[in-house]
C-alpha positions as CSV (number, residue, x, y, z in Angstrom):
1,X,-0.1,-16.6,33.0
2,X,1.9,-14.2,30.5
3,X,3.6,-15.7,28.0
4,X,7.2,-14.1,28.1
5,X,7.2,-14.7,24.1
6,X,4.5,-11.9,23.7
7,X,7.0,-9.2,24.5
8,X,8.9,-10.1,21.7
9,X,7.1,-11.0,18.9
10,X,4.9,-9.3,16.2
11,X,1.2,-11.1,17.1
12,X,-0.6,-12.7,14.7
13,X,-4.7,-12.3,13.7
14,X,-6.2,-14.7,11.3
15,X,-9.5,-14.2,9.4
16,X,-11.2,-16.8,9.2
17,X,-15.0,-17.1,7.3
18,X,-16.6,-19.5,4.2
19,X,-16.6,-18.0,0.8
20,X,-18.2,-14.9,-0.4
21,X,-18.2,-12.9,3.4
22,X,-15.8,-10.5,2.0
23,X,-12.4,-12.0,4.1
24,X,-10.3,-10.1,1.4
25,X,-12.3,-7.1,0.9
26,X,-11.6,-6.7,5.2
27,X,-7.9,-7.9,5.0
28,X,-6.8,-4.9,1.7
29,X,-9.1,-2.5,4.1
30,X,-7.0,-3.4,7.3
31,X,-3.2,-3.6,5.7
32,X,-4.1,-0.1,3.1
33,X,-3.9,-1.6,0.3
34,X,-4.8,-4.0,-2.4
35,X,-2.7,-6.9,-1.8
36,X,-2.9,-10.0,-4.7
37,X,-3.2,-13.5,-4.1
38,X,-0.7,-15.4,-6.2
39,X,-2.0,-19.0,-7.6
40,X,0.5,-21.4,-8.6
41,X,0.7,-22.7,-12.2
42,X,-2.5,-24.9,-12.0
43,X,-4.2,-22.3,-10.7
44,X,-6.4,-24.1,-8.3
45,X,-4.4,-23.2,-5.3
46,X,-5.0,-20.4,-2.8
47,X,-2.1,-19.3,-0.3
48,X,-2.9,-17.8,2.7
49,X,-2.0,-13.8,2.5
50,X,0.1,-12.6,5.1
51,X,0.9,-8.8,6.1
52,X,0.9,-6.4,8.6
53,X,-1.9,-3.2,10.0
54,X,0.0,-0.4,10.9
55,X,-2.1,1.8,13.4
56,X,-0.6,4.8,14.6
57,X,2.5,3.9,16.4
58,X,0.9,0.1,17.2
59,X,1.2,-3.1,14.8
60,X,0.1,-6.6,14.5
61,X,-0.1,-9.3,12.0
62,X,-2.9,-10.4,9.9
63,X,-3.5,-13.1,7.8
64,X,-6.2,-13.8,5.3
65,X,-6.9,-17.5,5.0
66,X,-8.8,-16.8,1.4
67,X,-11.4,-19.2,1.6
68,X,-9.3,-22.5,1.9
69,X,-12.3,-24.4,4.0
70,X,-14.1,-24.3,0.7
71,X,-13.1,-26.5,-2.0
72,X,-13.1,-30.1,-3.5
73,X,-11.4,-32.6,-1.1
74,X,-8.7,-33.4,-2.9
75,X,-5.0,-33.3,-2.4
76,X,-4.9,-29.7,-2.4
77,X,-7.9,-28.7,-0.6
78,X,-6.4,-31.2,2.0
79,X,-2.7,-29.5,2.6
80,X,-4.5,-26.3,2.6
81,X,-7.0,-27.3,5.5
82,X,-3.8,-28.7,6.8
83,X,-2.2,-25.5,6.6
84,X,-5.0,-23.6,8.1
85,X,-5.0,-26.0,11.3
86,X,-1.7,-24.7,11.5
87,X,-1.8,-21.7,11.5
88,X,-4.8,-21.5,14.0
89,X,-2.5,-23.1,16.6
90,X,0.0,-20.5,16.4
91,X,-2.6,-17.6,15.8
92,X,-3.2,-15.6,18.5
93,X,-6.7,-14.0,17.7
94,X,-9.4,-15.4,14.9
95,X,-11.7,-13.1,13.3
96,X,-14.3,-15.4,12.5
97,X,-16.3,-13.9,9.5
98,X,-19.7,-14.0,8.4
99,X,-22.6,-12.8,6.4
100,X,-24.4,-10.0,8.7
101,X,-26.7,-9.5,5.6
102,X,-28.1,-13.3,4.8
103,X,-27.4,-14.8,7.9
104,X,-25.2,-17.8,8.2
105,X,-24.7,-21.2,6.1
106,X,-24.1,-24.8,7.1
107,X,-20.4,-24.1,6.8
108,X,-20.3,-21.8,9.7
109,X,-21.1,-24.5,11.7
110,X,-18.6,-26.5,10.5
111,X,-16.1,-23.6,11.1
112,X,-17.1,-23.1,14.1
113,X,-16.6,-26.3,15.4
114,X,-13.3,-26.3,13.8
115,X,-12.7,-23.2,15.9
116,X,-14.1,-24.6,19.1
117,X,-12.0,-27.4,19.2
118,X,-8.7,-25.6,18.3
119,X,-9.3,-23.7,21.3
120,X,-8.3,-20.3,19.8
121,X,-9.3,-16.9,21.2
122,X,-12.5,-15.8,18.7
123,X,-14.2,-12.5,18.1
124,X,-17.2,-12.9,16.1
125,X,-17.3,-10.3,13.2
126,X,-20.2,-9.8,11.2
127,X,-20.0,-8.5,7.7
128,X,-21.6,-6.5,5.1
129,X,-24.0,-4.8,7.5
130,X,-24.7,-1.8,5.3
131,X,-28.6,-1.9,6.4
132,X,-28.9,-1.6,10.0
133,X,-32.9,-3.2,9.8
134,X,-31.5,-6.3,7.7
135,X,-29.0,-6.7,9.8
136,X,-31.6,-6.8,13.0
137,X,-32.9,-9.9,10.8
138,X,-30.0,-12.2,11.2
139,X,-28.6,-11.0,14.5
140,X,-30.0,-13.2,16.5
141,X,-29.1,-16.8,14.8
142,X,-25.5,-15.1,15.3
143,X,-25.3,-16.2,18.4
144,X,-26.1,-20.3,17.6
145,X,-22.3,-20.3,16.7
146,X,-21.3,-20.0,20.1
147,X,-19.1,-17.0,20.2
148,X,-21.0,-14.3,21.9
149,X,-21.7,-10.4,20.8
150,X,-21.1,-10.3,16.9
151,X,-19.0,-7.1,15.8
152,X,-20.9,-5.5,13.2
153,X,-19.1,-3.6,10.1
154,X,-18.9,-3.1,6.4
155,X,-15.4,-3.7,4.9
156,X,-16.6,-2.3,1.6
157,X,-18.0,1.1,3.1
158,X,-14.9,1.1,5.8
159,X,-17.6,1.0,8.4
160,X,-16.6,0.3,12.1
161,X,-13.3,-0.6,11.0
162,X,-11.3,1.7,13.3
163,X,-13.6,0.5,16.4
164,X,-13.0,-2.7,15.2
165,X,-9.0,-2.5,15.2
166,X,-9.5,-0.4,18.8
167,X,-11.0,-3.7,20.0
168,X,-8.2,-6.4,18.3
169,X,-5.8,-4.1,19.6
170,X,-7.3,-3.9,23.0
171,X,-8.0,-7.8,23.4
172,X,-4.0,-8.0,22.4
173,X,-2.7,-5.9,25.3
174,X,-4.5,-7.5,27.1
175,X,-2.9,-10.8,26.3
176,X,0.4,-9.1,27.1
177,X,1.6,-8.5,23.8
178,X,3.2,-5.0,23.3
179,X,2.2,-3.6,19.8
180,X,4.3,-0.4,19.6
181,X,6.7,-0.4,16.9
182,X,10.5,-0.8,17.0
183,X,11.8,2.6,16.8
184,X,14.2,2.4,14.1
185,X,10.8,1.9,12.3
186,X,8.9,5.3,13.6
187,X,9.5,8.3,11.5
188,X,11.1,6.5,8.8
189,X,11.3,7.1,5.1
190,X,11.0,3.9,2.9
191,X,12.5,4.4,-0.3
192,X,12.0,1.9,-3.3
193,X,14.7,2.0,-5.9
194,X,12.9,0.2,-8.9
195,X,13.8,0.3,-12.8
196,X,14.5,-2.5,-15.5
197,X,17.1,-4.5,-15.5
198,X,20.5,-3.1,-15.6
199,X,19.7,0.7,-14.8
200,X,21.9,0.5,-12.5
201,X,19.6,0.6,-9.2
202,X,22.4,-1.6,-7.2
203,X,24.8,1.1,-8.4
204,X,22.5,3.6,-6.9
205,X,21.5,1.8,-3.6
206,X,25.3,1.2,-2.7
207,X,26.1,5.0,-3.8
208,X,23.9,6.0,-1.2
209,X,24.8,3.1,1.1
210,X,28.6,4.1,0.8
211,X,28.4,7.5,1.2
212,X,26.7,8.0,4.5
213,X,28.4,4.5,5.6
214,X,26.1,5.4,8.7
215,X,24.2,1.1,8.0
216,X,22.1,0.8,10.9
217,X,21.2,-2.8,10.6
218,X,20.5,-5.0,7.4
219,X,16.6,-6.4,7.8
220,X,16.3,-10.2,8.3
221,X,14.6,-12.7,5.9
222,X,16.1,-10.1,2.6
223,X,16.2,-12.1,-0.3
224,X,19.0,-12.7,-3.3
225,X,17.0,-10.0,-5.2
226,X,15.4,-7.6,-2.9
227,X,17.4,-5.7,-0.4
228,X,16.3,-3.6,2.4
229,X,19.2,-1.3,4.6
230,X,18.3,1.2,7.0
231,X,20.5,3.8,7.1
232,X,21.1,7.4,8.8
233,X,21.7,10.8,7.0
234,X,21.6,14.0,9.0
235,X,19.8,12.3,12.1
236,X,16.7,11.1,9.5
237,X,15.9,7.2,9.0
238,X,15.6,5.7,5.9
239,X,14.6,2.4,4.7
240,X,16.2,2.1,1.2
241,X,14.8,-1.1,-0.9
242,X,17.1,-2.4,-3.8
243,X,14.6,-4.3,-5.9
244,X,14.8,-6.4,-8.9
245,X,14.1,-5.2,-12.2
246,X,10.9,-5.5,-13.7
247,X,11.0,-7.2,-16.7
248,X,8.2,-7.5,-19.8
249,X,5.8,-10.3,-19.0
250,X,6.9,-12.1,-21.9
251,X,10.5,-12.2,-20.4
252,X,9.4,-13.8,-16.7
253,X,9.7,-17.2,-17.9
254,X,11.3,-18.6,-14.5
255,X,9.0,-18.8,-11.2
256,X,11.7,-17.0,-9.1
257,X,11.9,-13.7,-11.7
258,X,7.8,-14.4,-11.3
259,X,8.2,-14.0,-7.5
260,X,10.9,-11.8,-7.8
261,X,8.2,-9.1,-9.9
262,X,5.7,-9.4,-7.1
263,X,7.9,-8.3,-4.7
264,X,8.9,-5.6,-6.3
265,X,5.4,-4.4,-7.0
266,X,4.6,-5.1,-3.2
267,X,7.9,-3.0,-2.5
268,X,6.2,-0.2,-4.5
269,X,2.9,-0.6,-2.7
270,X,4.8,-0.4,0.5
271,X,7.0,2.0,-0.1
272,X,6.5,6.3,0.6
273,X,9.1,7.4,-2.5
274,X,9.7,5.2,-5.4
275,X,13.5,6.4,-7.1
276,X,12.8,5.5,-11.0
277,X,16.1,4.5,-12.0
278,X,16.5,5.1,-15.8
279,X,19.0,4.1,-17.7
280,X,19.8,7.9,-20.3
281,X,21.7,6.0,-23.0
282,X,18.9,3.4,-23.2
283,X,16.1,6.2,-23.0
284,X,12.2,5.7,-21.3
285,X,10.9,1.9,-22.3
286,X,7.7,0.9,-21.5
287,X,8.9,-0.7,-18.0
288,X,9.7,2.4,-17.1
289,X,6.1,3.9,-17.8
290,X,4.7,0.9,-16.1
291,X,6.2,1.2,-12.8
292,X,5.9,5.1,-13.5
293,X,2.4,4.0,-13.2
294,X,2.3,2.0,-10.3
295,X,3.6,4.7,-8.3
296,X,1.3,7.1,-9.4
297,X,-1.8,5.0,-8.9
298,X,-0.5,4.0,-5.7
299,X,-0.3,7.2,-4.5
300,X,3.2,7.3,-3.9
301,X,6.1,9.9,-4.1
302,X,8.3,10.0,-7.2
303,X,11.8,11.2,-8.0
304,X,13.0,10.3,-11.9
305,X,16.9,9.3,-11.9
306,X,18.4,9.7,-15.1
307,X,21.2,7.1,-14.3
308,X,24.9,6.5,-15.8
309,X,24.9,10.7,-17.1
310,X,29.2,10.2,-17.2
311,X,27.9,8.0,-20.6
312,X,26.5,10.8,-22.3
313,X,28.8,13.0,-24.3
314,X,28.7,16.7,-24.0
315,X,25.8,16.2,-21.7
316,X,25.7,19.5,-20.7
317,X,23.9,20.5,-24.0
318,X,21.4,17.1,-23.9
319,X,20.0,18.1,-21.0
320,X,16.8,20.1,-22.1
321,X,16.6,17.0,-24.6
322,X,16.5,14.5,-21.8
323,X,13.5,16.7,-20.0
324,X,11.5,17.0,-22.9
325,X,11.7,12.8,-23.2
326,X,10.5,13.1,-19.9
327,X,7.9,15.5,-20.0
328,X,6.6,13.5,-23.1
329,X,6.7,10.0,-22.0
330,X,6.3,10.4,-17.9
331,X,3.8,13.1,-18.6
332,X,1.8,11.4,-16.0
333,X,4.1,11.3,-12.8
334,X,5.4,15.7,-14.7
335,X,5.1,16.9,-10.8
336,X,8.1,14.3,-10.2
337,X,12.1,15.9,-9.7
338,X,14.2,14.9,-11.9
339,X,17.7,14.2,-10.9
340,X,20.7,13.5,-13.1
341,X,23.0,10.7,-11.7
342,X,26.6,9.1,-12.4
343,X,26.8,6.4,-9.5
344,X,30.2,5.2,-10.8
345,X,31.6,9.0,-10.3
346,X,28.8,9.6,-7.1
347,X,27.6,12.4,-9.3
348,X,23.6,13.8,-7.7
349,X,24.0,12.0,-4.5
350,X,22.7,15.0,-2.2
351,X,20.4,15.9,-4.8
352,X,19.3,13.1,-4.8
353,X,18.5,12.6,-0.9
354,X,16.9,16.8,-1.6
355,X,14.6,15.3,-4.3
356,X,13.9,12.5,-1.8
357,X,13.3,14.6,1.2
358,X,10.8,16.7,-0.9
359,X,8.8,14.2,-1.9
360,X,8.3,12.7,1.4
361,X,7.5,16.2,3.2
362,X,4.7,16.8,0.2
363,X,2.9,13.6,1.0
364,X,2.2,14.8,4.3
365,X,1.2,18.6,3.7
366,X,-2.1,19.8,4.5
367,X,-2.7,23.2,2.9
368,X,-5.9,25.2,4.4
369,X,-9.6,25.3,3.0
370,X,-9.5,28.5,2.2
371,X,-7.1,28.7,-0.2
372,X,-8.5,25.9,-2.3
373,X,-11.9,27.9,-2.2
374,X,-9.8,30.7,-3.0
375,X,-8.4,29.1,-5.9
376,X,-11.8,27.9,-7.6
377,X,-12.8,31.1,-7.7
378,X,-9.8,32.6,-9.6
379,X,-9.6,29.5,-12.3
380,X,-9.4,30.9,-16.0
381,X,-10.8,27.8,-17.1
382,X,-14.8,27.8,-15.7
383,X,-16.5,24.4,-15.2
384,X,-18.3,22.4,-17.9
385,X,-21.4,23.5,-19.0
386,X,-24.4,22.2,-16.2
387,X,-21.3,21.3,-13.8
388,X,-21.4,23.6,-10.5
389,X,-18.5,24.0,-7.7
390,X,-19.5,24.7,-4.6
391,X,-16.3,24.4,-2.6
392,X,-13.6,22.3,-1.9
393,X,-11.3,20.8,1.2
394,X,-8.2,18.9,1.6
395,X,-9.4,15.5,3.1
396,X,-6.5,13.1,3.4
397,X,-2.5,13.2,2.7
398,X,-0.4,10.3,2.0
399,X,-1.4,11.2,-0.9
400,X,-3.0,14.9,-0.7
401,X,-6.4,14.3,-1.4
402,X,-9.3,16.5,-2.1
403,X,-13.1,16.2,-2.0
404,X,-14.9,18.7,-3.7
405,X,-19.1,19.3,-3.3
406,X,-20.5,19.6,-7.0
407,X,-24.1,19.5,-7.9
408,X,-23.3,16.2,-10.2
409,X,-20.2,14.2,-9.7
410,X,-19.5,13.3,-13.6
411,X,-16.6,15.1,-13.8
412,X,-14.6,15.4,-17.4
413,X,-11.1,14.1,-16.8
414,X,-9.7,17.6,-18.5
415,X,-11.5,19.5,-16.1
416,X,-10.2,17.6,-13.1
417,X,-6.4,18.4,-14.6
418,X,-7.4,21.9,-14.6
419,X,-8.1,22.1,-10.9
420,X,-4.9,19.8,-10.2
421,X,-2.6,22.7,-12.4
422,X,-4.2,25.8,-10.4
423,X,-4.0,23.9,-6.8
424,X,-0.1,23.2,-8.2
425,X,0.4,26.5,-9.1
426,X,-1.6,28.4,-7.1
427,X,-1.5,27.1,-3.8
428,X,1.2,24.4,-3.6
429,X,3.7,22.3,-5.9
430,X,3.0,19.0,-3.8
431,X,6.4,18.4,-5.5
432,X,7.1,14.8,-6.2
433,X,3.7,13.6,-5.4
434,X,0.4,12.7,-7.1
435,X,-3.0,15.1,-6.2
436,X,-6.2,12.6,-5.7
437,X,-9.5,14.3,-6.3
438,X,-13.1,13.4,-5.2
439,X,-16.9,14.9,-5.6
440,X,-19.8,14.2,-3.9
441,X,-23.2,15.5,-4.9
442,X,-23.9,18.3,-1.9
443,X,-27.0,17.4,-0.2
């Protein structure tokens, strides 16, 4: 019998495996990202991860139980299995993990019977089958755990992983859970506004809040610090975050500014555009390169907010000086707009959204192969001695991303800038966004 609940909540996948069968290296594969496990101040404890997989326009939960059936059976090790029991009942698949390369251990058994008697739906997934003759090895004792046809795939390699969401998303459906997203959600821009403390982000967030007064509906579960609003400005959705400041690790001396960080580094990770909020009469700290950082290495837009401009005297002269301080201490994230702001007078607002907008559009461009072959054979600056370029191709956006075929793939880091400048200048700006470059040795 359908459950009428399914139509109406996000389902929930657990992974579920001993130590060491790469539970984590699957679960930062299946949400995109890198996702950290917090302890807590003894450091002995480890939470269960939660997040969500986003495929096309479908989505479920997942949860990754980080190896909490392993452990000394103490207190701890006791609430976590407790925990885990828990959270079996109310999952509604387990992807029961284990070692397609050395077979399995005595605690698969005892997971396995752990699993049997919750009565939970199972798919069998093996792991780290890189060799396709060592996995042949262990396939059979697979099926001593009881759970059928193991699902082969590498998490580190990224191999079979789309077949095997097809199939989690298939056994779903067919559970009568609809996976399509809400569609406020589809299309929609999410913006993190991030800076240190007192750069006047809130002021920002509410400028833009205020202005369009077009608040489509405040997302539950927001905390005192973190706050999400979609909103609608000339028929496009936005998901604006309002984060906490990130502070200097020698500052976060209270566990909710600890947990308050995270989040906002997980709102970066999250996020498409990050708005660095600076404060001009303070200048550029080193927060300010740090989360300039964590945008760029996430692969995320950028727009640079010079914040509280009505402060500056004669600014009108200071602007040139203000870029250069950019220029010098962002060099980094240098593709990134910059937009000078007054949110108490609502000075750059539609910039602002412009610089946004930009950002966004550049993360998903494509640009054709020809022109990036075009452009490595025009560059002034020729490759390092013994380093050939055969050709190039745009791979991937979100960010762009580029694999070029070289006849060795140690590449100097002054080279790779080079191609970077002439794709930028020759082809396009990708405005606002960080380039990504590959090489692989042509075969």
């Amino acid at each position: 019998m359908e459950k009428i609940s399914t139509k109406n909540k996000i389902p929930t996948i657990l992974l579920v495996g001993k130590s060491n069968v790469g539970k984590s290296t699957l679960f930062n594969k299946l949400i995109g990202k890198r996702k950290a496990i917090v302890a807590d101040e003894s450091g002995t404890t480890r939470d269960a991860v939660v997040d969500r997989v986003v495929w096309y326009d479908k989505q479920f939960q997942v949860v990754d139980t980080c190896g909490i059936f392993e452990g000394k059976e103490d207190e701890i090790y006791e609430k976590s299995r407790e925990m885990t029991l828990k959270a079996l009942e109310e999952s509604d698949l387990v992807l029961f993990i284990v070692d397609g390369r050395n077979g399995i251990a005595s605690e698969d058994y005892t997971i396995a019977e752990l699993l049997r008697k919750s009565g939970c739906d199972v798919l069998i997934v093996a792991n780290k089958v890189e060799n396709e003759k060592i996995y042949e090895k262990v396939y059979s004792e697979l099926f001593s755990l009881g759970f059928g046809e193991p699902f082969p795939i590498s998490a580190e390699q990224s191999k079979n992983l789309d077949d095997l969401i097809e199939s989690v998303i298939r056994k779903l459906e067919e559970k009568g859970y609809s996976l399509e997203m809400p569609t406020e959600e589809k299309n929609t821009i999410r913006v993190t506004i991030a800076g240190k403390p007192n750069a006047g982000k809130s002021s920002i967030f509410n400028m833009i809040v205020s202005e369009e007064r077009a608040l489509v509906t405040p997302i539950a579960g927001t905390t005192r610090d973190i706050i999400d609003e979609f909103i609608d400005i000339n028929g496009r959705n936005y998901l604006f975050v309002d984060t906490a400041g990130l502070r200097r690790k020698s500052k976060i001396d209270v566990f909710i500014e600890r947990i308050s960080t995270l989040r906002t580094i997980e709102s970066i990770e999250r996020s498409d555009v990050v708005v660095l909020v600076i404060d001009v009469t303070e200048g550029i700290t080193r927060q300010d390169q740090r989360i300039a950082g964590l945008a760029e290495k996430n692969g995320k837009g950028t727009v640079i907010v010079l914040n509280k401009w009505d402060l500056i005297k004669n600014a009108e002269r200071k602007v040139k000086e203000f870029l250069d301080e950019v220029h010098e201490k962002l060099y980094f994230i240098d593709y990134s707009p910059v937009i000078f702001t007054s949110a108490v007078n609502k000075v750059g607002y539609k910039e602002l959204i412009k610089a946004i907008n930009t950002a966004y559009e550049s993360l998903h461009k494509k640009v054709p192969t020809s022109a990036i072959n075009a452009v490595l054979q025009r560059m002034i600056i020729k490759p390092p001695h013994g380093l050939k370029l055969y050709y190039g191709l745009q791979v991937d956006i979100r960010p762009p991303t580029f694999v070029f075929f070289v006849n060795k793939t140690e590449v100097p880091e002054s080279f790779q800038l080079a191609i970077k400048r002439n794709i930028r200048e020759n082809i396009d700006p990708f405005a606002g966004v960080p380039i990504f470059l590959k090489f692989k040795e042509r075969e």
